[in-house]
N, C-alpha and C positions, 0 to 999 in steps of 0.2 A: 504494500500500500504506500501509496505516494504521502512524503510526511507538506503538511500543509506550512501554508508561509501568510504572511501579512496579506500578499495579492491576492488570497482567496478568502478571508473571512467578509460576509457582506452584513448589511441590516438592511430591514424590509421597512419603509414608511407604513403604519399602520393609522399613524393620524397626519390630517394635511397641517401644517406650517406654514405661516408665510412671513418671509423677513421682515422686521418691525425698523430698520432705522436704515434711510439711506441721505446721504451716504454712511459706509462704516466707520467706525472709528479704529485706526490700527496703531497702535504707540508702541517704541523703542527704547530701551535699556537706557535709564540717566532722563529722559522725556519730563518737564516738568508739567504738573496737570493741577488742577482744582479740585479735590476730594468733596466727594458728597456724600448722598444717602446709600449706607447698605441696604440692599434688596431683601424686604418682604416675604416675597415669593419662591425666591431662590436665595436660598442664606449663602454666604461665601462671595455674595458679588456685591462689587459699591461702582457707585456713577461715579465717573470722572467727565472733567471737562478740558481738552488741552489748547493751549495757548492762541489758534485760530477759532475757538468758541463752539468745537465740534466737541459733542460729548458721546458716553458708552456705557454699558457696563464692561467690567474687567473682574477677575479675580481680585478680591481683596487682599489676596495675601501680597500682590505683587506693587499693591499700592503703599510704596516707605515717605509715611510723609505727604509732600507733596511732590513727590519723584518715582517715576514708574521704574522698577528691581527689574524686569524683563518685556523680553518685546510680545506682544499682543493684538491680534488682531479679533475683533466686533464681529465679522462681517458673517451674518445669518444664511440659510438656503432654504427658499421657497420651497416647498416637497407635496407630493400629493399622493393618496396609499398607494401602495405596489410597486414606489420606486425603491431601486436598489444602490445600496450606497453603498462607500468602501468608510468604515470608519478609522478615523486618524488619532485621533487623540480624545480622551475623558477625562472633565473636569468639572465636580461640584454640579451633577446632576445635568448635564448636555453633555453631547457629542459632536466634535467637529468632523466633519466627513465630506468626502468628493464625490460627487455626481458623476455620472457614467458620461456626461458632456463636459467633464472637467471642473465646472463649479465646488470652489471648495467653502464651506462654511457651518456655523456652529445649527443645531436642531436641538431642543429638550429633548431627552430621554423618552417620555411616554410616548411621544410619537414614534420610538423607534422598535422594535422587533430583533431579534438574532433571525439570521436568515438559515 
């Protein structure tokens, strides 16, 4: 049996999503920003707002201050059920994952499925 790799696990959209902020907001290691409110909804994320008056959520943990610890990017993907995604990374109740058109961006959890 073929031992499996990262380009074969997929998730299945079981609920539709659709991106909430555009543009996104992507900040870089040292980035100074305006801390806000931790997220309600999703414990672990706080608004920020960076220096051109775009704001985001980000992990909290990576907010020191008012200076972003690591690079991060916002940027959501529209999904509708049945699509199949490669997911990238987990963080604090979402998954960032790539579209099979290349699209890469974060989705909550509950919309997601193991495939």
């Amino acid at each position: 049996m073929a031992q499996s790799t990262p380009d074969d696990i997929k998730v299945r959209v079981v609920k539709p999503w659709r991106a909430t902020y555009s543009p996104a907001l992507a900040v870089t290691a040292g980035e100074r920003v305006t801390p806000g409110r931790v997220d309600d909804d999703y414990p672990g994320w706080q608004w920020v707002v960076n220096s051109g008056d775009l704001g985001g959520w980000v992990p909290a943990d990576i907010v020191d201050g008012s200076q972003i610890a690591e690079q991060f990017d916002t940027a959501e993907l529209t999904v509708t059920p049945g699509d199949l995604l490669a997911p990238l990374e987990h963080r604090l109740g979402w998954t960032r994952c790539q579209a099979q058109d290349g699209r890469i961006g974060w989705i909550p959890d509950p919309c997601l499925t193991a495939d």
